[in-house]
MARMISE-225110 format. One line per 5 residues: for each residue x, y, z of C-alpha. Coordinates in steps of 0.02 Angstrom, whole numbers, plus 50000, padded with zeros to 5 digits. Layout:
X/Y/Z  ...
//
This chain:
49212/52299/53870  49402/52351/53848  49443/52426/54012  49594/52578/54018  49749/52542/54105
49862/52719/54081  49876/52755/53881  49847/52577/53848  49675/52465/53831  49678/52308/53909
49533/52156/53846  49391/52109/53913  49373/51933/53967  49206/51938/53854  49333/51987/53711
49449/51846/53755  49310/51720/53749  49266/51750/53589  49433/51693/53526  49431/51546/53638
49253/51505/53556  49279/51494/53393  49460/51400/53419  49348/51277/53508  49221/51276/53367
49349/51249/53238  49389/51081/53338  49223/51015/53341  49157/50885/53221  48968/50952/53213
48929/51048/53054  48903/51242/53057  48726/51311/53125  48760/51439/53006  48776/51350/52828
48900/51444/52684  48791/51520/52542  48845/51461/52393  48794/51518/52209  48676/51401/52132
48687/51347/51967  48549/51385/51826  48495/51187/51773  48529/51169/51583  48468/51053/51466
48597/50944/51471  48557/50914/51664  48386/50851/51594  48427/50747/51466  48602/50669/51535
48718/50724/51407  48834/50807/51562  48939/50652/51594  49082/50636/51679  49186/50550/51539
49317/50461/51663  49181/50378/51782  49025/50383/51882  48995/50522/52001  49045/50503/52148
48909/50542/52282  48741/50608/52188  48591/50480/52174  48514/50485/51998  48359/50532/51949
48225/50424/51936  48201/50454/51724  48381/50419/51696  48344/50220/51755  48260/50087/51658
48134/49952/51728  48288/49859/51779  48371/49997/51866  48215/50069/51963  48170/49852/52015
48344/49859/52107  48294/50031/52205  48311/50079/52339  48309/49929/52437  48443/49801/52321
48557/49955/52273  48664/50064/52380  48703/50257/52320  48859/50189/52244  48781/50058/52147
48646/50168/52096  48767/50308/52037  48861/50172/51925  48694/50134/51843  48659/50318/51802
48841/50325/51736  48803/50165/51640  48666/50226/51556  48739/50387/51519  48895/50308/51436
48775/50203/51348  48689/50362/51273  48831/50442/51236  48893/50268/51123  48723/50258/51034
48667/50086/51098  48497/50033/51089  48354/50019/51224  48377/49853/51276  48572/49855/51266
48567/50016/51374  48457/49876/51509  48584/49747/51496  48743/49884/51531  48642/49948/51675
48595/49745/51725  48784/49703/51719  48837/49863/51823  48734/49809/51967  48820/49644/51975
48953/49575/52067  49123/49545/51981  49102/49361/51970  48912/49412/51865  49021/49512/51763
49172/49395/51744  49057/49252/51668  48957/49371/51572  49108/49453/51476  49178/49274/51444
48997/49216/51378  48989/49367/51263  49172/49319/51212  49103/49146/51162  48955/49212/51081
49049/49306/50979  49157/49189/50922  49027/49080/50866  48985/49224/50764  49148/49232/50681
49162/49070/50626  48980/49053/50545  49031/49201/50451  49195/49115/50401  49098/48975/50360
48990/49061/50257  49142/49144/50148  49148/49081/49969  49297/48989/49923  49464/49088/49906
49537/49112/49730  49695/49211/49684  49662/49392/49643  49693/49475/49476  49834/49573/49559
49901/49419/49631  49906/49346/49436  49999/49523/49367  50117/49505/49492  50166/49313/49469
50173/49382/49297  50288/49509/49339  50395/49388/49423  50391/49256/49315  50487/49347/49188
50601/49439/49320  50677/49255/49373  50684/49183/49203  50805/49326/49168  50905/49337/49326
51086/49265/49318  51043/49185/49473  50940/49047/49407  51021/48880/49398  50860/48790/49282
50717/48846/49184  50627/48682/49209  50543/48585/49341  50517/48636/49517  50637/48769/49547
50609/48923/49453  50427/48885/49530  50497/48893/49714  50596/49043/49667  50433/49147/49643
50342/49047/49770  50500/49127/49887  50454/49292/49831  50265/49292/49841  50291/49230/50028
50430/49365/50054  50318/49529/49967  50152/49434/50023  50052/49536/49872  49865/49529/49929
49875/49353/50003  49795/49297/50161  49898/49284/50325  49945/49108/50338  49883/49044/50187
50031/48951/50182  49946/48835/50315  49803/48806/50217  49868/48683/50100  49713/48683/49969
49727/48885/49966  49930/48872/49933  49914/48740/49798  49800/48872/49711  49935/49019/49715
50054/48867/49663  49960/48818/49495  49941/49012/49451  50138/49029/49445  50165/48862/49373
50049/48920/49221  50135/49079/49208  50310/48986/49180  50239/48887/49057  50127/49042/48973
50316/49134/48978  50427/49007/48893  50299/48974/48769  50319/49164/48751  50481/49166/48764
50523/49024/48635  50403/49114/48489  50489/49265/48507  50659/49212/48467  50592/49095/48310
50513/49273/48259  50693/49365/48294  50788/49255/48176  50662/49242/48023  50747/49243/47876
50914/49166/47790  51016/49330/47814  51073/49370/47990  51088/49552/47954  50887/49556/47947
50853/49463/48130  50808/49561/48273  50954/49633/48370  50993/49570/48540  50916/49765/48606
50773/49731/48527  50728/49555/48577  50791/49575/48741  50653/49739/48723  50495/49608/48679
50544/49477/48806  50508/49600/48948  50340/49705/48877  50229/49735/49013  50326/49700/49128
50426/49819/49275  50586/49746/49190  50719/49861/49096  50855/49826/48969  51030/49819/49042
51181/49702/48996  51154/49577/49117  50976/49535/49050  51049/49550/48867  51190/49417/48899
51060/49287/48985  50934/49312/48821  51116/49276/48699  51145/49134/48801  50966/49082/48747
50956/49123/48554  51138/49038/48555  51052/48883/48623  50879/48901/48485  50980/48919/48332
51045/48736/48329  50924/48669/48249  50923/48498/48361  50886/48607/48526  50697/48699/48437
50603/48561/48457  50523/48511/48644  50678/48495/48704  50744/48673/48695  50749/48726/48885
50811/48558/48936  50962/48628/48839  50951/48781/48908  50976/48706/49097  51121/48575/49011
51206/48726/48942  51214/48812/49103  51277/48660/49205  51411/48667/49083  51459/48817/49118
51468/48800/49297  51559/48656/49266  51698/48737/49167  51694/48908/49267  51760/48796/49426
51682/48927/49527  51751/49057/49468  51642/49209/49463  51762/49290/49342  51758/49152/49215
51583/49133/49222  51535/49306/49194  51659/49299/49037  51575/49149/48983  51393/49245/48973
51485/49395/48917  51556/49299/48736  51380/49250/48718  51319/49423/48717  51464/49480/48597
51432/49348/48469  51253/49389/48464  51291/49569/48417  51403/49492/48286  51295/49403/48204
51130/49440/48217  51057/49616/48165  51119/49767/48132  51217/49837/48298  51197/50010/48324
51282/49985/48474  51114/50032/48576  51196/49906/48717  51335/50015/48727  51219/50140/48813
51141/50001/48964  51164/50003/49129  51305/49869/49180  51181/49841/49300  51010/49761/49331
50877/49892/49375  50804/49885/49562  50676/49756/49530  50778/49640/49458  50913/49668/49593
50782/49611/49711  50733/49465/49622  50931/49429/49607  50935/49448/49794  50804/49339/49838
50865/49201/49714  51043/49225/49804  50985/49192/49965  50898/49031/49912  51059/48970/49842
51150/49004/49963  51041/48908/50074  51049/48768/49956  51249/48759/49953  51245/48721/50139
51159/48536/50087  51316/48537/49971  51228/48649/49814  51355/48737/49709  51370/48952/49694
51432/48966/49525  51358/49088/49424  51254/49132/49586  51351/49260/49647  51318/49463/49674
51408/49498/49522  51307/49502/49361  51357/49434/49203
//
């Protein structure tokens, strides 16, 4: 009991004690023989069933209940699995359930959490084996690849673009061909990654554009017979209106540049010695002509295809100087065709090719 000394109370020892006990309590390592009361938690249904998972990992210290393990989980308790081990079971199953695997997959996630990290090492690389067997029987199984319709419209597409580009230096043979093959491999289309590799599968998408050169000057050639029936050149087709046919169906549109390269070709079918088989074997000798005589000058040989185009509208038709109205320029697929033809030449001149008439300028 406080004891008075004048106005003022002075402690008790008993009083000081009790501040001397609990500092030594609070320095003690034994738990509290009083024990805090804490709320306690209603149990919900997801408690029952499992669906209260920790999403970033097992729990930490809690040992599962016995109706959240399967046979292969309750053979390895108590005595094979520590609390740990036993918690990362419980989480195991419960991430299972939560990923909608099956009964016996949920026993062979809760198998390969009790095991060591060499277990689990060789089992992830057998499963990566297994799997890859898989792969390749369904591979195997496939059917045979064959070029897509799509892949066929857009050869078409193509086809037609470099026939009428300024850039090409032949109509014949193996070059246009690689100019398109250049482009499928550059705008890839539907084709398979690497099919390039796969030398049956590439010889495939090489026949479809070879056919379509062939289909297209076939096409080509017909039209211009059918633009200059008749004895009086005032009733053929004029150049607006064949260049028009030669690109139907096709993402192509009418400028000058495509109307000079078509005069350089009715120029070429209307001696009569150059209709027969022969008639784009001309074409190419014409145009090695005029690289010849152009010197590699841009500006002459863009005046060369240029007096083609002007003695078309001379002479064949009547010009109601629709050409007047075109672009002096190529439209944006055709540029990109141009481009793409360009950069192949250009790689060409450094094994001692020529640039004439390949150039960014069109004619």
């Amino acid at each position: 009991m406080a004891q008075t000394h004048g106005s003022e109370s002075v402690p008790a020892d008993s009083d000081v004690d009790v501040f001397a006990s609990v500092r030594a309590a609070m320095l003690e390592d034994t738990p509290p023989t009083t024990p805090l009361r804490t709320k306690k938690r209603l149990r919900t249904q997801a408690d029952i069933d499992g669906s209260d998972l920790e999403p970033d990992g097992p729990p930490g210290i809690s040992r599962p209940p016995a109706a959240l393990l399967t046979n292969a989980a309750m053979d390895a308790t108590p005595a094979a699995m520590t609390t740990g081990s036993a918690n990362l079971v419980a989480f195991a199953r419960r991430h299972g359930l939560r990923k909608g695997l099956r009964g016996e997959q949920l026993a062979d996630v809760e198998s390969f959490a009790m095991n060591d990290s060499g277990a689990r090492d060789v089992k992830i690389y057998t499963q990566q084996l297994s799997l890859e067997r898989k792969l390749d029987s369904i591979i195997t199984s496939m059917p045979p690849w064959t070029p897509s319709k799509e892949l066929q419209i857009n050869a078409h597409h193509y086809v037609v673009a470099v026939m009428l580009s300024s850039k090409i230096s032949a109509y014949k043979g193996q070059t246009p061909v690689n100019h398109v093959l250049d482009i499928i491999r550059t705008l890839r289309f539907d084709i398979p990654v690497g099919i390039e590799r796969n030398v049956a599968n590439w010889k495939k998408i090489v026949k479809v554009v070879s056919t379509e050169f062939t289909n297209i000057r076939a096409s080509f050639k017909k039209l211009l017979r059918n633009s200059t029936k008749g004895i009086n050149p005032s009733t053929h087709h004029t150049i607006y209106n064949l260049t028009t046919a030669l690109i139907k169906n096709t993402k192509c549109t009418v400028s000058v540049p495509l109307c000079a390269r078509v005069a350089l070709m009715r120029a070429i079918y209307m001696l009569p010695e150059n209709r027969g088989n022969c008639f784009w074997d001309k074409i190419d000798d014409e145009l090695t002509k005029l690289r010849h005589d152009a010197d590699g000058s841009e500006r002459k040989w863009i005046k060369g295809l240029r007096r083609f185009l002007e003695q078309d509208r001379q002479k064949h038709g009547r010009d109601d100087n629709e050409v007047d109205d075109l672009e002096d320029e190529v439209d944006e697929q055709q540029q990109e065709v141009d481009d793409i033809l360009e950069g192949r030449v250009h790689a060409q001149v450094g094994d001692g090719g020529s640039t004439v008439g390949n150039a960014s300028t069109e004619a």
